[in-house]
C-alpha positions as CSV (number, residue, x, y, z in Angstrom):
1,X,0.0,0.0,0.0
2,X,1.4,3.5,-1.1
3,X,1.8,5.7,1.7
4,X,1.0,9.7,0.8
5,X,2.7,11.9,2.6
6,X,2.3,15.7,1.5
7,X,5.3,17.0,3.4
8,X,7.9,14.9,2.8
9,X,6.6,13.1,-0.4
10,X,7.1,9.8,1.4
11,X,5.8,6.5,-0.7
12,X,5.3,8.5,-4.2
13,X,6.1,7.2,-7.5
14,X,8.3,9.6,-9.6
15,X,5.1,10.9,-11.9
16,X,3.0,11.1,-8.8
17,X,5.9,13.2,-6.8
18,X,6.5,15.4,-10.0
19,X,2.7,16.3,-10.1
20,X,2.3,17.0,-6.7
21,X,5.4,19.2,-6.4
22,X,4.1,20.9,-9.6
23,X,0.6,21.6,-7.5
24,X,2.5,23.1,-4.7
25,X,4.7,25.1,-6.6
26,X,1.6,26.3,-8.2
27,X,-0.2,27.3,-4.8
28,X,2.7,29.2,-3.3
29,X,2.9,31.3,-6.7
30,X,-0.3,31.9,-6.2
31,X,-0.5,32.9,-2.3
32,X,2.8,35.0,-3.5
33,X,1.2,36.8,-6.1
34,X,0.7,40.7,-5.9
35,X,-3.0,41.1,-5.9
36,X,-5.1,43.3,-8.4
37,X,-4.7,46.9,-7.9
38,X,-8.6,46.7,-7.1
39,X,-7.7,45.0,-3.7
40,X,-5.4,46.1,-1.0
41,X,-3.5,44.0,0.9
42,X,-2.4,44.1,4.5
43,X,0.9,46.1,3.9
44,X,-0.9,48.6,1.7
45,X,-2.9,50.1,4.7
46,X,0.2,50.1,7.0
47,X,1.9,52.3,3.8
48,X,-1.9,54.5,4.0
49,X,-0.9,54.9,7.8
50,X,2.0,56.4,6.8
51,X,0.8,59.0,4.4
52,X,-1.7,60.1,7.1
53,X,1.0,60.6,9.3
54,X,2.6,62.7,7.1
55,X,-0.1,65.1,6.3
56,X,-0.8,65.0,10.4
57,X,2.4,66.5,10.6
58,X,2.4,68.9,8.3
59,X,-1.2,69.6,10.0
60,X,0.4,70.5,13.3
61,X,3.2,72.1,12.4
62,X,0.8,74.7,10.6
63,X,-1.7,75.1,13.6
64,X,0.5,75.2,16.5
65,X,3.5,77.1,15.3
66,X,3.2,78.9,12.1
67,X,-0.1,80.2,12.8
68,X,1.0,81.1,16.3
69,X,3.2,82.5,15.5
70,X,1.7,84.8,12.6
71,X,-1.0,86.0,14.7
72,X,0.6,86.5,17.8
73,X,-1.3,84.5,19.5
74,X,1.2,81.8,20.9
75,X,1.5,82.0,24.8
76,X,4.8,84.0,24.9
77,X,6.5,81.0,26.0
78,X,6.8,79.1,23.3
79,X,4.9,76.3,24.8
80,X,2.5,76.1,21.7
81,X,5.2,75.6,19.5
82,X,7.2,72.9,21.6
83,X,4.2,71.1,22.0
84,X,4.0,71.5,18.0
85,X,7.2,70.3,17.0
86,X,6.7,67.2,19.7
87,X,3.7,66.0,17.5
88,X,5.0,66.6,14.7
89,X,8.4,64.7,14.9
90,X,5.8,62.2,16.9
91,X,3.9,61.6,14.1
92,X,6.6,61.4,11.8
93,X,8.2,59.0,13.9
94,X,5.2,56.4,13.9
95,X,4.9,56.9,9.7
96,X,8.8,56.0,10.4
97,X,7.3,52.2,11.7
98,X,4.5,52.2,9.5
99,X,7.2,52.4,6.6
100,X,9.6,49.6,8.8
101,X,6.9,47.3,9.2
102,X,5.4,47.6,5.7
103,X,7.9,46.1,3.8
104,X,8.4,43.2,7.0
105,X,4.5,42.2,5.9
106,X,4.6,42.8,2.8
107,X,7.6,40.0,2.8
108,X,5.4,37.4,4.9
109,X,2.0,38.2,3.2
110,X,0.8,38.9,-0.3
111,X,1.0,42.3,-1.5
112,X,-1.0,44.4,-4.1
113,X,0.4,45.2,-7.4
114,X,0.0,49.0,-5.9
115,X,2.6,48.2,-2.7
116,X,5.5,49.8,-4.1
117,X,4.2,53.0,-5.9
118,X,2.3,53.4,-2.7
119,X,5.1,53.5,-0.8
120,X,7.0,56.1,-3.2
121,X,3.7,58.4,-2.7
122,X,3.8,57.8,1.1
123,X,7.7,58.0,1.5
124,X,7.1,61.4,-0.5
125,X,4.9,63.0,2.2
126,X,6.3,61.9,5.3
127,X,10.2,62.0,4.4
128,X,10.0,64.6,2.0
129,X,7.3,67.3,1.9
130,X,7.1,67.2,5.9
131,X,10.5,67.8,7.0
132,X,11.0,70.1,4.2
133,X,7.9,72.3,5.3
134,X,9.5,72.1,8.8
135,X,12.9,73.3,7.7
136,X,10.7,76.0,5.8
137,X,9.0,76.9,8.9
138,X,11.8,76.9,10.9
139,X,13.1,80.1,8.7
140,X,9.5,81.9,9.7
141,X,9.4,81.1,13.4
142,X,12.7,81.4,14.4
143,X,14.7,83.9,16.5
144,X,16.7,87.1,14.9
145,X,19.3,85.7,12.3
146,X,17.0,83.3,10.8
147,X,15.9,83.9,6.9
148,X,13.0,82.8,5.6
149,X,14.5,82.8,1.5
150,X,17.7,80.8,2.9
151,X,14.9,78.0,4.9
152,X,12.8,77.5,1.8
153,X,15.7,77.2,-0.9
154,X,17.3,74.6,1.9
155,X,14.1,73.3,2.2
156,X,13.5,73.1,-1.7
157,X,17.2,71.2,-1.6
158,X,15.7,68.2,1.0
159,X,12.4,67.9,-1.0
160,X,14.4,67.2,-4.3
161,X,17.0,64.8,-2.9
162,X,13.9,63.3,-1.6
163,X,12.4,63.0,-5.3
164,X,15.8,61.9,-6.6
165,X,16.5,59.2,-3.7
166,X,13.2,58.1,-4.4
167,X,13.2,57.6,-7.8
168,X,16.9,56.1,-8.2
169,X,15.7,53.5,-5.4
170,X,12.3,52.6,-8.5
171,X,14.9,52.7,-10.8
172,X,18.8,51.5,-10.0
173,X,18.7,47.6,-8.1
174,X,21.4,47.3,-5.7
175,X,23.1,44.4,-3.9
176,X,20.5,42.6,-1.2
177,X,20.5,44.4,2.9
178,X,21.9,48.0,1.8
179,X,20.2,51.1,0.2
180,X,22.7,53.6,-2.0
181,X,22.4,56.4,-0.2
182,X,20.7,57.2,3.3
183,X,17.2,56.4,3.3
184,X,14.3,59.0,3.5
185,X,13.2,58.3,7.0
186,X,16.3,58.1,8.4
187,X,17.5,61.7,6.7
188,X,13.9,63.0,7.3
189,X,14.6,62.1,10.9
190,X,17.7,64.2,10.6
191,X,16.8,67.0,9.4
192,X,14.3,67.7,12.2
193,X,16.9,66.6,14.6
194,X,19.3,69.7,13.7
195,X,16.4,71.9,13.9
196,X,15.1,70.6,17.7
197,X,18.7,71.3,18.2
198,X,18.2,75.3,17.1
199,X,21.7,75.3,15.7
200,X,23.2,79.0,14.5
201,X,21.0,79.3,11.7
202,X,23.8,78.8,9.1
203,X,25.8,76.1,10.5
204,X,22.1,73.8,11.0
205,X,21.3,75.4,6.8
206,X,24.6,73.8,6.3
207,X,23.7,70.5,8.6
208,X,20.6,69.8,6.7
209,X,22.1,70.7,3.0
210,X,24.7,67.5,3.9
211,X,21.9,65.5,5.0
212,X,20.3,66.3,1.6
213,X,23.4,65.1,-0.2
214,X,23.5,62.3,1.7
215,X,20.1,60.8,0.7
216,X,21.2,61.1,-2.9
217,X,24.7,59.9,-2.4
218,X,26.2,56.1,-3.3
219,X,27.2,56.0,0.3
220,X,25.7,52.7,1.4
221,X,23.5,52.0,4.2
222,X,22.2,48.9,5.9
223,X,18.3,48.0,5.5
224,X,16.7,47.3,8.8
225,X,16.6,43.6,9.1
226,X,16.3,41.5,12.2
227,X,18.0,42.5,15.3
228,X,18.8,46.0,13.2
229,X,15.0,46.0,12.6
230,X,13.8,45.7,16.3
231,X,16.8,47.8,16.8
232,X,15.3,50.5,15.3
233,X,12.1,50.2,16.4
234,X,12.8,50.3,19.7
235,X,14.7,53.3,19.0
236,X,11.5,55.2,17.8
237,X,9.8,54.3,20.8
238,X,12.6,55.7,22.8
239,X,12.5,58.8,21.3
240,X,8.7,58.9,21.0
241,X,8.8,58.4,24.9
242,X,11.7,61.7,25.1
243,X,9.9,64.2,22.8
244,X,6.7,63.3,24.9
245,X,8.6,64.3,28.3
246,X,10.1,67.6,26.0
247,X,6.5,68.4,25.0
248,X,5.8,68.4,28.8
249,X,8.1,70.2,30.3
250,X,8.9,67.7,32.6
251,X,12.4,68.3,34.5
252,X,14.9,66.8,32.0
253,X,12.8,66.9,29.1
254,X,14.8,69.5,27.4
255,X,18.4,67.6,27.8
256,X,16.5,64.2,27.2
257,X,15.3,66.2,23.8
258,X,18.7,67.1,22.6
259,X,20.8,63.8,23.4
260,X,18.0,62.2,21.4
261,X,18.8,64.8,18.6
262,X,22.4,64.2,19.1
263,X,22.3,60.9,19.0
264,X,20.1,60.4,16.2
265,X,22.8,63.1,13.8
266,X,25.9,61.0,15.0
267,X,24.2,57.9,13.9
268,X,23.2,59.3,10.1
269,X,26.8,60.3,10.1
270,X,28.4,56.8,11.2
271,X,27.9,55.2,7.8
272,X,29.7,58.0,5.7
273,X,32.8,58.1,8.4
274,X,33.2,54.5,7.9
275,X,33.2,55.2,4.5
276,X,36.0,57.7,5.1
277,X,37.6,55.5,7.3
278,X,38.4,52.5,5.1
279,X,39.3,54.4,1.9
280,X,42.1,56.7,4.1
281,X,43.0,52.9,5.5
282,X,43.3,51.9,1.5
283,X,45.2,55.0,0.7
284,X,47.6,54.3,3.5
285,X,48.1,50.9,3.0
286,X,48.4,51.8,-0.5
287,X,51.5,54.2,0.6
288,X,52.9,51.4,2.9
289,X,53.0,48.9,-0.2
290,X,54.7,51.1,-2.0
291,X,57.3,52.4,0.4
292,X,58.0,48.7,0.4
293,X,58.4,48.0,-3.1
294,X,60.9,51.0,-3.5
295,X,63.1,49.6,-0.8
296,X,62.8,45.9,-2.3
297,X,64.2,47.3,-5.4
């Protein structure tokens, strides 16, 4: 008697082993299959989330400190406007895991045939048009030395290396776990950490503009994968949990605020000084093997 095993293929003849592998090759294309771009799958409403965080963003920075500040009608101690920038880099932070855990379940579950355009569109709003409408901003509502033309040419700089990043990631496939150039949440993230820090206004334009070239350089980056995945979430629930005790006012909040900031800059800049790193190590070792040839000869 001829024993049927579906999982191991146990007791099969060769045609009746060929037929059934040929069945469940069949069903996992299937189950694998971007769906119609009628139907949304799972993933796609995780990208929505982080569209409408975007937009939330760009929301509160508008009601609780441009407008404040336009009108006059702040509360003199900047308390509308902290509590402003809090949300805003809040909400940008949870489109930040919106974007992380899209592309985790779009990986374990079946996407839609709109997953990655989505994400462009969504990537666009949070990463781009927010941080470069906060940079913008920042030019309005900031102290004496500020400019408002300087801000929104910076500004217009982020957006476009945005577009660009964006569109070279569609476009240009690279080698599997890095991206070529930093990616747009991490340089949105960035950005609004030099301007939580409130830099001299030309030293953070000049912070930001790197950041920009940055997200459209060939410097390489590693995606967030595993234990650099859960990494980074916890990370945005870190500093979710700091800019909540800033937003406060709670004793600590401010310097809790700024190591966050700090920290967050000196880790967009660890990937480029390693670059640096090993091609002045090649140059010297380069130097070193040739100071050795000379004296062989």
């Amino acid at each position: 008697m001829t024993v049927t095993d579906p999982e191991t293929l146990v007791g099969l003849g060769d045609s009746e082993e060929t037929e059934l592998r040929r069945r469940r090759w069949a069903r996992d294309r299937e189950l694998r299959a971007p769906r119609s771009p009628q139907t949304l799958s799972t993933a796609d409403f995780l990208t929505l989330g982080n569209a409408v965080c975007g937009f939330l963003a760009i929301y509160s920075i508008t009601t609780n400190m441009l407008i404040p500040h336009i009108s006059g009608s702040g509360d003199g101690t900047g308390g509308m406007i902290r509590h402003g920038a809090a949300t805003a880099v809040t909400l940008l932070l949870l489109g930040s895991m919106c974007d992380l855990f899209d592309g985790l379940v779009a990986r374990k579950l079946r996407s839609s045939a709109l997953g990655a355009e989505l994400d462009n569109l969504a990537d666009l709003i949070s990463f781009g048009i927010a941080p470069a409408y906060f940079v913008a901003v920042w030019g309005i509502v900031g102290g004496p030395g500020t400019s408002q033309g300087l801000s929104a040419f910076i500004a217009l700089t982020v957006l476009l290396a945005v577009v660009l990043r964006l569109a070279r990631f569609s476009a240009v496939k690279m080698r599997p776990g890095v991206f070529q150039g930093m990616p747009c949440p991490m340089g949105a993230m960035t950005v609004i950490a030099i301007v939580l820090l409130d830099p001299p206004f030309l030293v953070g334009l000049l912070a930001i503009f790197g950041v920009a070239y940055l997200m459209v350089s060939r410097v390489e980056y590693p995606k967030p994968q595993g234990l650099l995945a859960t990494a980074t979430l916890g990370w945005i629930v870190v500093s979710i949990g700091c800019l909540a005790a800033w937003a406060a006012g709670l004793p600590g909040g401010d310097v809790l605020m700024h190591i966050g900031a700090v920290a967050q800059i000196a880790l967009a800049a660890m990937a480029p000084l390693l670059v640096i790193r090993r091609k002045v190590g090649e140059k010297v070792g380069d130097v070193r093997a040739r100071r050795a040839e000379s004296r062989g000869c």
